[in-house]
C-alpha positions in Angstrom: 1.8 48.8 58.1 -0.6 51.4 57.9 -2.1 53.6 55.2 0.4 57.0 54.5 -1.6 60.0 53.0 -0.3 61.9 50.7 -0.6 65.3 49.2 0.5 67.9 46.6 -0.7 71.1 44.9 -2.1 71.5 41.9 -3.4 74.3 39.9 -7.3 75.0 40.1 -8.3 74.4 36.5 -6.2 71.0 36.7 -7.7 69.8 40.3 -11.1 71.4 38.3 -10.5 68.8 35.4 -9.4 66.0 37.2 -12.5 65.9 39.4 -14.3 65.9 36.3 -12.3 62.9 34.5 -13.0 61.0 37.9 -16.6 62.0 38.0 -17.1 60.5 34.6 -14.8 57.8 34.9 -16.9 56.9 38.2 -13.7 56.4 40.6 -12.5 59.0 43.3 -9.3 60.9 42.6 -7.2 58.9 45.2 -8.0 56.1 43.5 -7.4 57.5 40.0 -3.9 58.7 40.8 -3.0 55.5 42.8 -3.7 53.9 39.4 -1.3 56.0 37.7 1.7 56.2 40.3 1.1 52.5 40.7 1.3 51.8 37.2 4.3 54.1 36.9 6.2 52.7 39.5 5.8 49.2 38.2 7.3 50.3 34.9 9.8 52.0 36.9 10.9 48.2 38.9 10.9 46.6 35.2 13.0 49.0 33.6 15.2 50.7 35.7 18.0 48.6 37.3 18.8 50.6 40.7 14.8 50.6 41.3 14.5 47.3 40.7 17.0 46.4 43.4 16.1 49.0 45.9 12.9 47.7 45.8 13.5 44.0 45.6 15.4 44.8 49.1 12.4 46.0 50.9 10.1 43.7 52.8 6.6 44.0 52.3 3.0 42.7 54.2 2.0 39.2 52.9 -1.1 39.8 50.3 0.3 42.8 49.5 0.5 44.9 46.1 4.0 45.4 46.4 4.8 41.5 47.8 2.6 40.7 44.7 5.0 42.5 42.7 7.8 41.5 44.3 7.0 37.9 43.4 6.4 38.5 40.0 9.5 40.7 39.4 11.5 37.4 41.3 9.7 34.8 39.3 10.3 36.8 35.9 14.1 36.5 36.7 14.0 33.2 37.4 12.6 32.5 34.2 
């Protein structure tokens, strides 16, 4: 499975800022809200039943993030 880019608008003063926040933090945008929707959507599989299962049914490329998660989401419910 390949990379998928994606993109949305955003006011000026907010892409403005953002670049900034990256700059200092030292990591790209991309990277910076990959972070965020990644960490979103985890809490998202944790919490929320329907996601959970949607995304427990999907099959994913060995190594991974989402097999990763997959794993751990199956391993915490067979705890």
């Amino acid at each position: 499975m390949s990379d998928k880019r994606i993109s949305f608008t955003m006011e000026s003063e907010c892409a403005a800022l953002l670049k900034s926040i990256c700059a200092l933090k030292g990591i790209s945008v991309s990277d910076h809200c990959y972070q965020l929707i990644r960490q979103d959507f985890q809490d998202d599989v944790c919490n929320n039943d329907q996601i959970r299962d949607l995304f427990l049914r999907g099959e994913y490329r060995p190594g991974s993030n989402a097999q990763a998660l997959k794993e751990e989401v199956q391993a915490r419910a067979n705890a």
